[in-house]
VOGU-3710 file (C-alpha; in Angstrom, 3 decimals, decimal comma):
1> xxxxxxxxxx> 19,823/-23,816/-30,184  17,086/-21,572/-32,177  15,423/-19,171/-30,240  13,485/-19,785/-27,324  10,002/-17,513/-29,260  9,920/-20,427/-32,149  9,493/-23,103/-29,581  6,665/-21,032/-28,266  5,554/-20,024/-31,066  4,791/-23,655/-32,212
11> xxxxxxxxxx> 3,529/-25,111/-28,557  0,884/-22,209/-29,236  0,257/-22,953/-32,372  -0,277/-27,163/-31,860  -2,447/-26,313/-28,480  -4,838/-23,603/-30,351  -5,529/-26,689/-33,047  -6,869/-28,385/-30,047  -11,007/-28,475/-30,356  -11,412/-27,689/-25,646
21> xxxxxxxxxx> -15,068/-26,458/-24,065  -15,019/-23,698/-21,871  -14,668/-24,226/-17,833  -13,990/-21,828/-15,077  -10,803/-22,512/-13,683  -7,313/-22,375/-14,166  -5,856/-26,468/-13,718  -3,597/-25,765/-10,570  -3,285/-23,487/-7,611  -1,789/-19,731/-7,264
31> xxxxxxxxxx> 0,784/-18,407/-4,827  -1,527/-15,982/-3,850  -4,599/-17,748/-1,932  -3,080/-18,013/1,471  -5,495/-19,489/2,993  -5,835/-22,456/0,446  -2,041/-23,076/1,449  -2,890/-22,953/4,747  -5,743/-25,765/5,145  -4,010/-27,599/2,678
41> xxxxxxxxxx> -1,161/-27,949/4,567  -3,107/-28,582/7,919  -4,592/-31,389/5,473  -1,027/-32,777/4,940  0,045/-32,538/8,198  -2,587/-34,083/9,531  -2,459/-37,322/7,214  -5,549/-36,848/5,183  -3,850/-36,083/2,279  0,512/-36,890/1,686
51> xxxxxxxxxx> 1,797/-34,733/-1,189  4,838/-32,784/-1,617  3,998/-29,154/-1,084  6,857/-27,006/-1,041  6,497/-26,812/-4,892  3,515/-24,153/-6,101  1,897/-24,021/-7,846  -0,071/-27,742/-7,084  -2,078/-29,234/-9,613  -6,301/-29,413/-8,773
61> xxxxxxxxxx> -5,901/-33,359/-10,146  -3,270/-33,862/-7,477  -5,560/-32,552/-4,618  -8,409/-34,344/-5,915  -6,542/-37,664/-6,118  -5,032/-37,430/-2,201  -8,488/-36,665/-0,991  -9,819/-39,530/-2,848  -7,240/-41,735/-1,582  -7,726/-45,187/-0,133
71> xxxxxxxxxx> -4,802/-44,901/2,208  -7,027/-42,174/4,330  -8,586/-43,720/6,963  -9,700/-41,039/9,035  -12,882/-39,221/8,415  -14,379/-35,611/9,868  -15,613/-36,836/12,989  -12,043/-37,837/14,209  -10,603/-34,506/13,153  -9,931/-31,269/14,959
81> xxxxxxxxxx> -11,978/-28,713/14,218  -9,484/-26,731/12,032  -8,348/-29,533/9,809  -12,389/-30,187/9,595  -12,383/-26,161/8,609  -9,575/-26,459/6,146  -10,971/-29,444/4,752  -14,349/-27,844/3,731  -12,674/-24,729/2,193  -10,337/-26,952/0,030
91> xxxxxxxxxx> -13,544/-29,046/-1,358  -15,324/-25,544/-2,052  -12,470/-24,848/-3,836  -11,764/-27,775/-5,809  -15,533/-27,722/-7,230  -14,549/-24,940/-8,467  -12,082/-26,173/-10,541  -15,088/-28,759/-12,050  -17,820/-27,095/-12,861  -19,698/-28,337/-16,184
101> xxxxxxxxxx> -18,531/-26,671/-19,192  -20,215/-23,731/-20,539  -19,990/-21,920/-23,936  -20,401/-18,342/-22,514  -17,644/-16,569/-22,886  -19,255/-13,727/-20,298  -19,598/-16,515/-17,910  -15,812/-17,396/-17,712  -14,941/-13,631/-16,781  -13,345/-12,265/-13,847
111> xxxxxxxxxx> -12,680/-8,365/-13,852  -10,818/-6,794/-11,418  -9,609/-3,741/-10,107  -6,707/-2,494/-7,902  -5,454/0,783/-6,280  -2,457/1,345/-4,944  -1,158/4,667/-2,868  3,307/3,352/-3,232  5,349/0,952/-4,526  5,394/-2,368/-1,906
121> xxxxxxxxxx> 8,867/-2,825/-1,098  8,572/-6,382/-0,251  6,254/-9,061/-1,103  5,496/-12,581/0,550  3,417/-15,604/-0,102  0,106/-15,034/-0,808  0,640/-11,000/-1,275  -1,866/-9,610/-3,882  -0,622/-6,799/-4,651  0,829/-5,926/-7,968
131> xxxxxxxxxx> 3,424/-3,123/-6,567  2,987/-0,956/-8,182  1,176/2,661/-7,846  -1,984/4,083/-8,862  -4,720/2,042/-10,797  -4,517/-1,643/-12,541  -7,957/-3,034/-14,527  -7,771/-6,650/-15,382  -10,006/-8,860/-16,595  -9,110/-13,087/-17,658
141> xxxxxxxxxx> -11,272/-15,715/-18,802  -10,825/-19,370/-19,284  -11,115/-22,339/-20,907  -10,702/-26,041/-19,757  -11,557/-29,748/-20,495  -9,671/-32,734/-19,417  -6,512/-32,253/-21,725  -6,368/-28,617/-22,452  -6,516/-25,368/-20,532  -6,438/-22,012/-21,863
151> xxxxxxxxxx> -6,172/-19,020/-19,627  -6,076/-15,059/-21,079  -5,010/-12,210/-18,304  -4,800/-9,145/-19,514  -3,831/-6,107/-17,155  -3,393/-2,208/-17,877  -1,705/0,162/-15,384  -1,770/3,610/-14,674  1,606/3,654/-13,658  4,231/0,846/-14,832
161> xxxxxxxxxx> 7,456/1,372/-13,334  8,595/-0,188/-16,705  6,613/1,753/-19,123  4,885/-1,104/-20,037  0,999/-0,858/-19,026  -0,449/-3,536/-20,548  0,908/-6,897/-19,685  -0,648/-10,607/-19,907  1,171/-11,903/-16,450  -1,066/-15,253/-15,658
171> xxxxxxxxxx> -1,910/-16,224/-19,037  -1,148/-19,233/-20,029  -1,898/-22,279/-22,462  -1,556/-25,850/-21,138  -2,176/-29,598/-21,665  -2,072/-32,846/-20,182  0,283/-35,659/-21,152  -0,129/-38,596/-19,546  0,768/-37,722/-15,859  2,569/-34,897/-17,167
181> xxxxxxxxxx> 1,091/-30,984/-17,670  2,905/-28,719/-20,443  2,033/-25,157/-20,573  3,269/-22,135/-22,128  2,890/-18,823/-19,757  3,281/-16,537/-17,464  2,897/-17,873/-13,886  3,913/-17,251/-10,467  6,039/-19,946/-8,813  7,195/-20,648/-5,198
191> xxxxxxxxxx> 9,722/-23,097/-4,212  10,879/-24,173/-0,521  8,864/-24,457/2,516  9,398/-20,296/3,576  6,209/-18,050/4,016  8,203/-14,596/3,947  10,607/-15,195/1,050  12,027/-18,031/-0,896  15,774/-17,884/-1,386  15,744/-19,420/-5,212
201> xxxxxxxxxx> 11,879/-18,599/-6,734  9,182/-16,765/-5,139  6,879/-14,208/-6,402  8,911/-11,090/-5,593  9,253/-10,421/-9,198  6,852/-10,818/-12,261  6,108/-13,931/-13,468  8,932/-15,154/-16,195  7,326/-16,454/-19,886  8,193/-20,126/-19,831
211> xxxxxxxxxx> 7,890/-23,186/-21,031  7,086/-25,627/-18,393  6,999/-29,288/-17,762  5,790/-31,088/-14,630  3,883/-33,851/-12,552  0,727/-33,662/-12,384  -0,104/-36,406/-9,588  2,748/-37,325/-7,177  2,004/-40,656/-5,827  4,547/-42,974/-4,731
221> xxxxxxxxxx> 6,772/-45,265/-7,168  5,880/-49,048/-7,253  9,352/-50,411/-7,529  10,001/-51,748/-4,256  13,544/-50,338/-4,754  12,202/-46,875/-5,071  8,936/-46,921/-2,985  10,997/-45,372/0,180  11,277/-41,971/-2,163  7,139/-41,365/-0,898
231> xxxxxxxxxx> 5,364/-39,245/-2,921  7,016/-37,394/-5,497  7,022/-34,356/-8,085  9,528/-32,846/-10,459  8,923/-29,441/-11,753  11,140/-27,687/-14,883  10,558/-24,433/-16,902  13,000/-23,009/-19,373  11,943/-18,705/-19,126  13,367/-15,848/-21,127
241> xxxxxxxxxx> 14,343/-13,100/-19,552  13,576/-9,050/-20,174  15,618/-7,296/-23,271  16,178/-4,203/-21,233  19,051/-5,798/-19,045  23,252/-6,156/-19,179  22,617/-9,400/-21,539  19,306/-9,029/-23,326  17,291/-11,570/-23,494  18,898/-13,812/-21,180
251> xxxxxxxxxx> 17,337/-17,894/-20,558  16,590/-18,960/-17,295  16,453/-22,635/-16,414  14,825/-23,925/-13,212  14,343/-27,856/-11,968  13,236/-28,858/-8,695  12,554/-32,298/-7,647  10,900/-32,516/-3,716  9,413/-35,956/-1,923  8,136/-37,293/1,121
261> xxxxxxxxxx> 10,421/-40,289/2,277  7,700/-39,798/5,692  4,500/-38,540/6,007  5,884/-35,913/8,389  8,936/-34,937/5,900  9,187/-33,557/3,043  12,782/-33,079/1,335  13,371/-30,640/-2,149  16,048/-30,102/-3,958  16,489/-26,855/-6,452
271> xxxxxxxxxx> 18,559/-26,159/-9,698  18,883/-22,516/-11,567  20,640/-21,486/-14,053  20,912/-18,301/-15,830  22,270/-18,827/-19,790  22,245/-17,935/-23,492  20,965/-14,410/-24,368  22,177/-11,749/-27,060  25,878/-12,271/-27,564  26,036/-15,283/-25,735
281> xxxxxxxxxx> 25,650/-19,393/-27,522  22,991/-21,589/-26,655  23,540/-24,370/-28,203  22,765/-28,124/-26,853  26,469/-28,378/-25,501  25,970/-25,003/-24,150  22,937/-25,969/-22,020  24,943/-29,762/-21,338  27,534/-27,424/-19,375  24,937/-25,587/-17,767
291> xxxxxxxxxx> 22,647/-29,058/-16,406  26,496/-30,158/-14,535  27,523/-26,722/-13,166  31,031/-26,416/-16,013  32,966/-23,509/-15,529  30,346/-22,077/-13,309  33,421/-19,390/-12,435  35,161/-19,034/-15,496  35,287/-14,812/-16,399  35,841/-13,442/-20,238
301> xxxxxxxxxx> 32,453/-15,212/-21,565  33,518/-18,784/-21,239  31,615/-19,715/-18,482  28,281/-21,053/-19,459  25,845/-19,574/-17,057  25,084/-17,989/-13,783  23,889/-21,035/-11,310  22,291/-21,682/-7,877  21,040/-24,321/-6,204  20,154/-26,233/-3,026
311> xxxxxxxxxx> 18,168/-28,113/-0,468  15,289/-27,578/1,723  13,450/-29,471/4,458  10,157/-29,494/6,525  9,272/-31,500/9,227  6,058/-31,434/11,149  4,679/-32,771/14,052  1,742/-33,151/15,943  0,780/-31,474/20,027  -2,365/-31,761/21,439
321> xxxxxxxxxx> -5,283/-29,849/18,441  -2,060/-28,126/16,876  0,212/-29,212/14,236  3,741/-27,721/14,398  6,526/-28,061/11,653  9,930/-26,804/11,277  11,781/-25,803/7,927  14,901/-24,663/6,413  16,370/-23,947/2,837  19,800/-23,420/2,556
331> xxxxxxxxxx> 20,878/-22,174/-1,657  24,469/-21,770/-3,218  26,060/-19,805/-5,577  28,271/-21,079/-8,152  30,082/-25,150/-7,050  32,277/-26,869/-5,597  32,785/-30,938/-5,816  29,276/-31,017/-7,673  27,628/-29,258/-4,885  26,563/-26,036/-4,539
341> xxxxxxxxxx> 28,738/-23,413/-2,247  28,714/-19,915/-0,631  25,054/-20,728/1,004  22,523/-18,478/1,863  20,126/-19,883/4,521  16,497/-19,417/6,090  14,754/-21,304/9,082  11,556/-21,059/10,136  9,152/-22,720/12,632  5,446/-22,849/11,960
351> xxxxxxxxxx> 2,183/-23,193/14,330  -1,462/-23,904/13,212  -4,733/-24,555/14,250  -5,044/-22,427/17,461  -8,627/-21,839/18,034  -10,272/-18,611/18,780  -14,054/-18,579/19,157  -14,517/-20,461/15,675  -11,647/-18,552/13,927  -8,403/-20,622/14,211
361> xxxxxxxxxx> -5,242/-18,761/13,971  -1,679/-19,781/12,249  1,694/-18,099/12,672  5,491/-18,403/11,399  8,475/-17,216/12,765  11,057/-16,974/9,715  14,535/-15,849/9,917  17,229/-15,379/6,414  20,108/-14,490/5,667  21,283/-13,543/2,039
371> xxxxxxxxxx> 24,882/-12,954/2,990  27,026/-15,799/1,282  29,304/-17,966/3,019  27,791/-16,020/6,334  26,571/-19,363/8,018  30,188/-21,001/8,234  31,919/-17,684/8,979  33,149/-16,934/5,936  31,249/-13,525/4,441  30,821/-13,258/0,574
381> xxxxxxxxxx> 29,363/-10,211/-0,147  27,864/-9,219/-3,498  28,253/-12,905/-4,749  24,257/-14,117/-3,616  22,630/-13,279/-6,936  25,313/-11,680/-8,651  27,487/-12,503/-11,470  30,670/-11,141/-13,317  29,147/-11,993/-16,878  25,572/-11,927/-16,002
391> xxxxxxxxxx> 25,789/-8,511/-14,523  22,243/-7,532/-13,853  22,395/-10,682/-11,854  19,983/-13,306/-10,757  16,807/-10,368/-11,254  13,725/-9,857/-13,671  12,664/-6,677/-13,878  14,905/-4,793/-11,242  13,379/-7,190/-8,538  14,868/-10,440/-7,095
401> xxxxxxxxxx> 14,138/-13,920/-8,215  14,454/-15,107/-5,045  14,444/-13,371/-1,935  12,507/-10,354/-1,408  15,318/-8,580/0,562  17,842/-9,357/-2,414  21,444/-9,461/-1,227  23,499/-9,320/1,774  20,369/-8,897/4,072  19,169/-10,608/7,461
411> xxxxxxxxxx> 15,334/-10,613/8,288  13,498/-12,149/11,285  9,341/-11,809/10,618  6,643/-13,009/12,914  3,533/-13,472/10,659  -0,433/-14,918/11,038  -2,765/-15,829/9,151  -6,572/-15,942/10,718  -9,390/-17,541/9,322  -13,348/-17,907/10,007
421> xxxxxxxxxx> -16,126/-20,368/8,831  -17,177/-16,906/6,748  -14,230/-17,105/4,715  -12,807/-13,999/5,269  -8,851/-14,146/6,345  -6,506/-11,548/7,711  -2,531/-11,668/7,236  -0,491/-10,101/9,015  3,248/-9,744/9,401  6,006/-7,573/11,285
431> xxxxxxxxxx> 9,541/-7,538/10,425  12,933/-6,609/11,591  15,125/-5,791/8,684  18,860/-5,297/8,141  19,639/-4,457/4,111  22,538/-4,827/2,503  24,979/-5,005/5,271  27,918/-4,702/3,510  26,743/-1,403/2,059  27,571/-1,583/-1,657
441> xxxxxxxxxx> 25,498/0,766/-3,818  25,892/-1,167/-7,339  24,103/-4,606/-5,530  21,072/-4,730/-3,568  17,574/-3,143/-5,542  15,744/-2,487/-2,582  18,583/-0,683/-0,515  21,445/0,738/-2,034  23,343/1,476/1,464  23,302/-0,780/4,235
451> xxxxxxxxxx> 19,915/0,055/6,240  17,869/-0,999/9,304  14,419/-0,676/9,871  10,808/-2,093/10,363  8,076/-3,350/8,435  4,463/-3,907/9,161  1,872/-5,574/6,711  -1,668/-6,472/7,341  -3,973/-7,341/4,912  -7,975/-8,455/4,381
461> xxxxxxxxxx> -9,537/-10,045/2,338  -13,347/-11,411/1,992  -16,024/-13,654/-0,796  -19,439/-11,197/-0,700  -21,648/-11,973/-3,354  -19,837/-12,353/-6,506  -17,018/-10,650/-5,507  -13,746/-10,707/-3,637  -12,974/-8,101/-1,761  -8,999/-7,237/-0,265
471> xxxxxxxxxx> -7,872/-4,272/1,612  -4,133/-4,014/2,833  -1,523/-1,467/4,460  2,343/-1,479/4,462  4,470/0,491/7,040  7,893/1,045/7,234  10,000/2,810/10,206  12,165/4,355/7,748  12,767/4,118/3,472  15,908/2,904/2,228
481> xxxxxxxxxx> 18,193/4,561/-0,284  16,298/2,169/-3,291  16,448/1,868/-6,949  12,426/0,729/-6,735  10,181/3,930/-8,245  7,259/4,866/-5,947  8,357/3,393/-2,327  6,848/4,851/0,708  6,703/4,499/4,352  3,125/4,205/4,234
491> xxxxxxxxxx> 0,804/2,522/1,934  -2,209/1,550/1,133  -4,249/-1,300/-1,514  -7,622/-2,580/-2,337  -8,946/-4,651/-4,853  -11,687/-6,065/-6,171  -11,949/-9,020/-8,647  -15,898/-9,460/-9,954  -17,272/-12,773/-11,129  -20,550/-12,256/-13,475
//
């Protein structure tokens, strides 16, 4: 297979040839707006809108369409006065997203500004912090029209744990196909239902460079053999990998598929696959073995790749003004019988809408457990994102690709999010942590003994005038023996991202 930069390098080149106007915002959401996660899921859950949402980011068009939907038949009056809440902020938001074109360049700007006092240990949904220390300037602009979008981030730190200060993480070129999007970038994804971590791809790490390809709107197949399947959307990206790692340059492959047989219920599965890189082929029959899990466990450099993958779930339910759901993701390494084995697992139970003089408060209660094979009894340590050939493992960067707590680590975290008609929101989180529990030095990043302790996060963040504002503090009880440059027990970030 040639190299994955000549397939980029000739999407780029067929989407600059592309005549676009200039608009404002990128074409789908970010994973780090909590707050539009949270009303939008208070939307779903309440049945004015019914799309899959364990899969982020969404697509605006796919938001747009479920509002517009002529399945809804409620309207505001017969909603509590959260959803009505959450409702408002989403439209705010998707205008947005539609504003007529302009040709000002100036106009399309965002510059922003961050300081941070230590490196953040951990990171969940909807954390805004780049972890790292000392200053980052950034500044994007974009362009968009109804087939095209063109987004340029550019970011220089102070202090890049990787020597690297100037990056381009959240850039991206994309266009519309039909009902599909392609794009080219650098973006954050999230997969699975969990607000602390995601076992298989969260934001923990950089954004990969992919190529993506995905559905934009996910309503419901018109066979009547298939119409049970709900709403659907399938998500794929093929990312390369750093060069500074055990095999350079490595591919990563991810494919998720999630639907919602019920309006309460939404199911996902999840595929990755690490493969290819500097000394190893990656040809088509290379990337066949990969797509049906051959000789996942084969050592010497036969095997084809390093693989995970698994389910989730999340189920919700209404009480009274509040709507409740509970979730779980269970991921394997390696398989067995076609499936994947040696699980890792995380549950959580969620709670939203509680009213408190016009702010309404949400909170989680999330427990994982990134010991393999733990769930049945049956410990695997150092297997859960790990790999004989692909020896820096299942990692970008020295950080995890899927949870935050890499290997061999239980966590139990209470977390809220609050939220006013102002549109300010505070997050807030507390954890009890036990790292690396079977106290191997050469496996987890974030602990290299086994470790105990406590975490505390809380975190602001406000719209004045043109700008928004976010202030947030990390605590730990103790630091771990970790490979991450800069951590400290206590720290402190702000930021501030300017609109002209």
């Amino acid at each position: 297979m040639a190299s994955l930069r000549y397939a980029v390098s000739g999407l780029i080149a067929v989407l600059l040839l592309v005549n676009t106007n200039s608009g404002l915002a990128s074409p789908w959401t970010n994973t780090q707006d909590v707050r539009l996660r949270l009303a939008l899921q208070q939307l779903n859950d309440s049945g004015v809108t019914n799309i899959p949402m364990t899969s982020w980011p969404i697509h605006w068009a796919n938001v747009e369409r479920s509002l517009k939907s002529p399945n809804i038949d409620k309207t505001a009056r017969d909603l509590s006065q959260s959803v009505q809440t959450s409702l408002r902020y989403v439209h705010a938001e998707l205008a947005k997203t539609r504003k007529i074109p302009s040709r000002s360049l100036k106009e399309n700007t965002q510059i922003g500004l961050a300081l941070g006092s230590t490196t953040g240990l951990f990171k969940s949904y909807g954390d805004n912090s780049n972890q790292q220390q000392d200053a980052t300037i950034e500044a994007s602009t974009h362009w968009q029209n109804d087939t095209v979008a063109i987004g340029i981030n550019v970011q220089y730190l102070s202090n890049a744990e990787d020597h690297k200060r100037f990056r381009l993480d959240g850039s991206y070129v994309a266009m519309t196909i039909d009902n599909w999007g392609l794009s080219l970038g650098a973006t954050n994804r999230w997969w699975g239902p969990g607000w602390q971590s995601s076992l298989i791809l969260s934001n923990n790490a950089r954004p990969i460079p992919a190529i993506t390809l995905s559905r934009i709107v996910s309503h419901a197949p018109q066979s009547a053999w298939f119409s049970w399947i709900g709403p659907w959307h399938f998500s794929s990206f093929l990312g390369q990998l750093e060069g500074s790692r055990f095999i350079p340059e490595a591919k990563l492959l991810g494919l998720r598929f999630s639907f919602k047989p019920l309006l309460s219920l939404e199911l996902g599965f999840s595929r990755a696959a690490q493969w290819g890189g500097v000394g190893r082929p990656e040809s088509l029959v290379e990337l066949g073995k990969v797509l049906i899990g051959k000789d996942e466990n084969v050592i010497g450099g036969e095997g084809p790749g390093n693989q995970l993958g698994g389910f989730d779930a999340r189920y919700s339910w209404a009480m009274n003004t509040l709507a409740m759901a509970g979730y779980g993701q269970l991921i394997g390494e390696d398989e067995a019988g076609l499936l994947p084995s040696k699980y890792i697992y995380l549950v959580g139970l969620e709670v939203f809408g509680i009213a408190i003089d016009h702010n309404f408060l949400g909170l989680f209660l999330e427990y994982s457990d990134t010991m393999s094979g733990r769930i049945v009894q049956n410990e695997r340590p150092n297997v859960a994102y790990g790999h004989s050939v692909y020896q820096s493992g299942y990692r970008y960067n020295n950080r995890a690709i899927g949870s935050t707590y890499d290997n061999d680590s239980r966590s139990v975290t209470l977390g809220g999010v609050l939220t006013n008609k102002a549109g300010s929101v505070w997050t807030a989180s507390i954890s009890q942590l036990d790292l690396n529990t079977d106290n191997v030095a050469s496996s987890n990043q974030v602990s290299k003994t086994h470790h105990k302790l406590q975490h505390v996060s809380i975190n602001w963040e406000a719209d004045i005038l043109k700008a928004r504002l976010n202030l947030g503090l990390q605590w730990s009880s103790t630091i771990p023996n970790t490979n991450l440059v800069g951590a400290d027990r206590f720290g402190l970030y702000a930021s501030v991202d300017y609109y002209p």
